[in-house]
Backbone as CSV, one residue per row, in Angstrom:
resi,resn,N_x,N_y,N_z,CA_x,CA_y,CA_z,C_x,C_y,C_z
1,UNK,-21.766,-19.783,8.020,-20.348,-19.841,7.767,-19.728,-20.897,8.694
2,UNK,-19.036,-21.979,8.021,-18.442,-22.647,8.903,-16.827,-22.458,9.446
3,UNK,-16.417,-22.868,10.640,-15.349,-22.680,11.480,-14.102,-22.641,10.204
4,UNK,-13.041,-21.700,9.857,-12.518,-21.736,9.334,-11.228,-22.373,9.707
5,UNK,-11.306,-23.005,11.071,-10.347,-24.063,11.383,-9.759,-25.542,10.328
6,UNK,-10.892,-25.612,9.800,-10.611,-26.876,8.904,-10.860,-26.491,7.231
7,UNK,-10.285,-26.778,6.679,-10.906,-26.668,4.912,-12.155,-27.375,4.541
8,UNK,-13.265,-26.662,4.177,-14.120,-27.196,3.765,-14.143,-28.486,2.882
9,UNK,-13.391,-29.104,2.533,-13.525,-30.638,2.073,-13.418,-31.154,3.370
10,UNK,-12.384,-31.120,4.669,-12.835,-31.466,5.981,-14.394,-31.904,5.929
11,UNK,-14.794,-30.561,6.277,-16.292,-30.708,6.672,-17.262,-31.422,5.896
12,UNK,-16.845,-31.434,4.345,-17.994,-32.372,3.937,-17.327,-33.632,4.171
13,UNK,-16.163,-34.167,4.502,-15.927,-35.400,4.222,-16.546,-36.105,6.045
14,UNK,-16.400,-35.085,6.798,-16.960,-35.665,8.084,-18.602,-35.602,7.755
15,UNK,-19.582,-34.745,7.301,-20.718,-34.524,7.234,-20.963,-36.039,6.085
16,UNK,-20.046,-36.316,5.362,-20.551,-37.661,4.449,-20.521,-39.018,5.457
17,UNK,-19.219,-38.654,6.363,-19.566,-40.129,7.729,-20.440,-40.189,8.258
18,UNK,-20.857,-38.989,8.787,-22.429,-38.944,9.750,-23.383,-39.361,9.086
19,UNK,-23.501,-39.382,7.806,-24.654,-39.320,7.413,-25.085,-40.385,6.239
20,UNK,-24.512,-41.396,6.006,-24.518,-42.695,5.030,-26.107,-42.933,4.565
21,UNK,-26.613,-42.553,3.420,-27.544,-42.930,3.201,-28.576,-41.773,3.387
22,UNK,-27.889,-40.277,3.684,-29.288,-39.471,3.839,-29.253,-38.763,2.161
23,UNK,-30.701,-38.388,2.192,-31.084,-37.592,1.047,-30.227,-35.831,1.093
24,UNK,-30.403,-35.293,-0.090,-29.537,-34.162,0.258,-30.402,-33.159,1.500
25,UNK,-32.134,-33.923,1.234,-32.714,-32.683,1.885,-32.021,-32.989,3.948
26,UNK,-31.844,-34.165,3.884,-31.511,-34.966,5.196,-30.045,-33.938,5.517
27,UNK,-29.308,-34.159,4.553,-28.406,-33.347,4.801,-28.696,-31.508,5.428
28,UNK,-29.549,-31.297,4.369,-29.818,-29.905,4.236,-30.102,-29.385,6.043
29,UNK,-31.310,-30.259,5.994,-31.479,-30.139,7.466,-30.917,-30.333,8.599
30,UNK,-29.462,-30.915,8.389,-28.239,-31.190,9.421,-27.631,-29.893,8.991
31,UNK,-27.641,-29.504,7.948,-26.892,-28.018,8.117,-27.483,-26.831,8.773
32,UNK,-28.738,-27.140,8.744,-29.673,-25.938,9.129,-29.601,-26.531,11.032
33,UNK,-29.820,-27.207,11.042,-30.029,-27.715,12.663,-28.296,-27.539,13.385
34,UNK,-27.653,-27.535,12.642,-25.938,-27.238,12.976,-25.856,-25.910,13.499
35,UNK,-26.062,-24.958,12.598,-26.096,-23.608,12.257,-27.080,-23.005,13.556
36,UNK,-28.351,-23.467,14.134,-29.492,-23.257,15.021,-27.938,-23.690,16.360
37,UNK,-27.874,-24.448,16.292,-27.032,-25.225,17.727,-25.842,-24.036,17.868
38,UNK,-24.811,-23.815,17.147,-24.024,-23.033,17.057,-24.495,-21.458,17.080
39,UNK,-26.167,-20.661,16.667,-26.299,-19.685,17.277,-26.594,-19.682,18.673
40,UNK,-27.402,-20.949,19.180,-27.745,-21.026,20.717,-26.830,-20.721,21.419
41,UNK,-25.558,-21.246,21.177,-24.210,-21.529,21.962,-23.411,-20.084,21.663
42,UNK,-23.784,-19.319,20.968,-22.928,-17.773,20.714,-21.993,-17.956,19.526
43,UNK,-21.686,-19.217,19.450,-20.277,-19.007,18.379,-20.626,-18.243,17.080
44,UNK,-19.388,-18.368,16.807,-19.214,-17.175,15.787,-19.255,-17.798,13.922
45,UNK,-18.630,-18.981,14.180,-19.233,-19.894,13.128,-19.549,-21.628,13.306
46,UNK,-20.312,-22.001,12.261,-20.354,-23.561,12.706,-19.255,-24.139,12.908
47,UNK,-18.895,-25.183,13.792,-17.735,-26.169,13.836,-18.399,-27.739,13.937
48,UNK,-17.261,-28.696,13.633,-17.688,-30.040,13.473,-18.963,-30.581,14.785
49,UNK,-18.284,-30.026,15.657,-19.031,-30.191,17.034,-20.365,-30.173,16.383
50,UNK,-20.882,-28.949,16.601,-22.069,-28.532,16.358,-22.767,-29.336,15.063
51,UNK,-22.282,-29.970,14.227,-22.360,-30.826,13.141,-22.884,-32.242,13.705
52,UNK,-21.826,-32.712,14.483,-22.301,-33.795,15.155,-23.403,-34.188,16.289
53,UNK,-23.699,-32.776,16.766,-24.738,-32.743,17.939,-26.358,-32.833,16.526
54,UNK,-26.239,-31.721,15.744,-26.919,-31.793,14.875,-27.693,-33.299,13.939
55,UNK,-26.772,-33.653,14.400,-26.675,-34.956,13.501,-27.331,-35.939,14.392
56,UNK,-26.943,-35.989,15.696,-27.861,-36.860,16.760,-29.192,-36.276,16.823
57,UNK,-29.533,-35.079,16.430,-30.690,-34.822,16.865,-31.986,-35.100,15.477
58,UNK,-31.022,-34.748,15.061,-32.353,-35.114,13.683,-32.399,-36.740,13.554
59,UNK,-31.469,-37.854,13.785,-31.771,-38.995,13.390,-32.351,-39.789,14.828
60,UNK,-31.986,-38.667,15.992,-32.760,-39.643,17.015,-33.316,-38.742,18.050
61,UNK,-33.522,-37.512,17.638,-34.227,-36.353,18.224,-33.961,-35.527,19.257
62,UNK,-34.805,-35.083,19.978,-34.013,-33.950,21.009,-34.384,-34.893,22.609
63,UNK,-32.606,-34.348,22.875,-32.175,-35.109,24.420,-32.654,-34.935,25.415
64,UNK,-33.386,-35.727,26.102,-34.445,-36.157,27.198,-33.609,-35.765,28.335
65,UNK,-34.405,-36.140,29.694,-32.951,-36.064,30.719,-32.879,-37.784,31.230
66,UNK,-31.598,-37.378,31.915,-31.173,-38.720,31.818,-31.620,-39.291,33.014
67,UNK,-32.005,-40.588,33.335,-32.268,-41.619,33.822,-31.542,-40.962,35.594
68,UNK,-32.594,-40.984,36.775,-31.535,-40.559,38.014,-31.057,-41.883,38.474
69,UNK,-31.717,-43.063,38.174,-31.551,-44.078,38.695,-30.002,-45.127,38.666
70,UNK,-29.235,-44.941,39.404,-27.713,-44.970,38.905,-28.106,-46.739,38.272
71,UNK,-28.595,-47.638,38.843,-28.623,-49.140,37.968,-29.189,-49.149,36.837
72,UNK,-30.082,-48.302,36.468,-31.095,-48.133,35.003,-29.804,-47.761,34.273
73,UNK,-29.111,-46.497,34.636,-28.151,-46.046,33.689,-27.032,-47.040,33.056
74,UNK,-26.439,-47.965,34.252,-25.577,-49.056,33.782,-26.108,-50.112,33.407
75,UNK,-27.516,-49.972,33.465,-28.094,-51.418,32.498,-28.506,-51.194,30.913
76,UNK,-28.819,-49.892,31.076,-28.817,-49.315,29.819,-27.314,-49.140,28.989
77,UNK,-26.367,-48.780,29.505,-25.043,-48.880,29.055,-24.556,-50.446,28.579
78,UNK,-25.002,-51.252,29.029,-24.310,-52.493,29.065,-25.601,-53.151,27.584
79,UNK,-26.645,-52.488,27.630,-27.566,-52.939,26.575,-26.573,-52.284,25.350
80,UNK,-26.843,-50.743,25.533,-25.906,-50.072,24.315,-24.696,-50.746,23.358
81,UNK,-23.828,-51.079,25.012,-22.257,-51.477,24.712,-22.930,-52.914,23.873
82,UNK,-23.745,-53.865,24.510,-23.933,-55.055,23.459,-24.153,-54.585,22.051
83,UNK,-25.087,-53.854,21.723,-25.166,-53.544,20.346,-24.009,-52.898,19.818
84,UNK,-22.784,-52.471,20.448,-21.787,-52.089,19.828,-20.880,-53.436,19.256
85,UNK,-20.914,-54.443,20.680,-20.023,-55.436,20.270,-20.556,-56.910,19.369
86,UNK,-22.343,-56.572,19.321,-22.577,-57.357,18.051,-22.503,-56.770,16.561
87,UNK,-22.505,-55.716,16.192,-22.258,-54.889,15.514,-20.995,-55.220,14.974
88,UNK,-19.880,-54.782,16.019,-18.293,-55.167,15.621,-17.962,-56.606,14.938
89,UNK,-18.767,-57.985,14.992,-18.847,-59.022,15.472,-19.376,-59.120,13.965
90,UNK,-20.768,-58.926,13.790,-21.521,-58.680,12.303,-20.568,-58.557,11.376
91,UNK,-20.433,-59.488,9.997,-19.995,-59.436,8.866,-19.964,-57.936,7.855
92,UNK,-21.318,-58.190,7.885,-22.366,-56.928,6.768,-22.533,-55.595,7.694
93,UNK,-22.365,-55.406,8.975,-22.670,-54.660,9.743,-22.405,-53.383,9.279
94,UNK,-22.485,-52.101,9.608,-21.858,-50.593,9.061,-21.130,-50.118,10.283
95,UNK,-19.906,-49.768,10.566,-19.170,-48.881,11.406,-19.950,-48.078,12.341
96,UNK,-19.809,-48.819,13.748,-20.606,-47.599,14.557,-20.184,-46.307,14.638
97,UNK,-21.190,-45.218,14.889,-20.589,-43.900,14.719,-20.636,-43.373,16.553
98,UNK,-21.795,-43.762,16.473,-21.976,-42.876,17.873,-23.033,-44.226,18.806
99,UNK,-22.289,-43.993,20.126,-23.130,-44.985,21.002,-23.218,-44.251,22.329
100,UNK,-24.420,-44.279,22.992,-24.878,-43.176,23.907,-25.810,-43.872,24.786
101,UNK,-25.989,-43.277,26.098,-26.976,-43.698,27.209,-27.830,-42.418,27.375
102,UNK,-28.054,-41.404,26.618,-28.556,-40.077,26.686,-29.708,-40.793,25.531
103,UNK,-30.587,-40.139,26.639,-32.609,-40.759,25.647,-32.806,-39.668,25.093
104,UNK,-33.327,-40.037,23.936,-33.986,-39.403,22.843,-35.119,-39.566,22.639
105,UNK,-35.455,-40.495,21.643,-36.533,-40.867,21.449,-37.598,-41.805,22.122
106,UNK,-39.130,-41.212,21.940,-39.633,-42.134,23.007,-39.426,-43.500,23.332
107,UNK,-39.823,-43.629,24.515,-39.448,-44.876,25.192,-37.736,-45.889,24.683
108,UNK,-37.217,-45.327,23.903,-35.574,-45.378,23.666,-34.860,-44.577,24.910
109,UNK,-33.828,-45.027,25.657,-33.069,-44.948,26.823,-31.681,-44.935,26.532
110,UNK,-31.324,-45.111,24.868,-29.816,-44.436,24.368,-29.967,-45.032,22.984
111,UNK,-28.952,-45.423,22.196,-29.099,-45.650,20.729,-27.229,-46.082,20.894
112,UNK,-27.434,-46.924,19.653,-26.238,-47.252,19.291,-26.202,-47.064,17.746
């Protein structure tokens, strides 16, 4: 059951931003991985939150810990932030959604 804070066209119309190009099963499994995040956490129903954490994890997996090294972290940020501002810059490019210094996937140190 999702958060009855918003009307369900809300939620699919944010679940259609996150997700440009997934199959329904892609979807399916952002609902199911939403729903897992939101029982961990106690709530009482899904909310967007939990949608969007969901959504980082299936397209770039589960969050590593982060870097202790305070210069790794801002060199990694400043790599990120470039791919944001060639991105912006790009003609054909697609709207960034989410840009992060939190590692995921192997040997990846954030994602843009």
């Amino acid at each position: 059951m999702v958060d009855e804070q918003y009307d369900k066209e809300i939620y699919a119309k944010k679940l259609a931003l996150l997700t440009p190009g997934f199959s329904g099963a892609d979807i399916e499994n952002i609902c199911n991985e939403g729903a897992i995040m939101a029982a961990r956490e106690n709530h009482e129903s899904v909310n967007i939150r939990d949608f969007e954490l969901a959504t980082e994890r299936v397209i770039a997996g589960i969050e590593k810990s982060m870097p202790k090294n305070e210069v790794q972290r801002k060199t990694v940020a400043y790599h990120e932030s470039g791919h944001a501002v060639a991105g912006w810059y790009s003609k054909n490019a697609a709207p960034l959604l989410k840009l992060t210094i939190i590692p995921r996937a192997k040997g990846s140190l954030g994602f843009a």
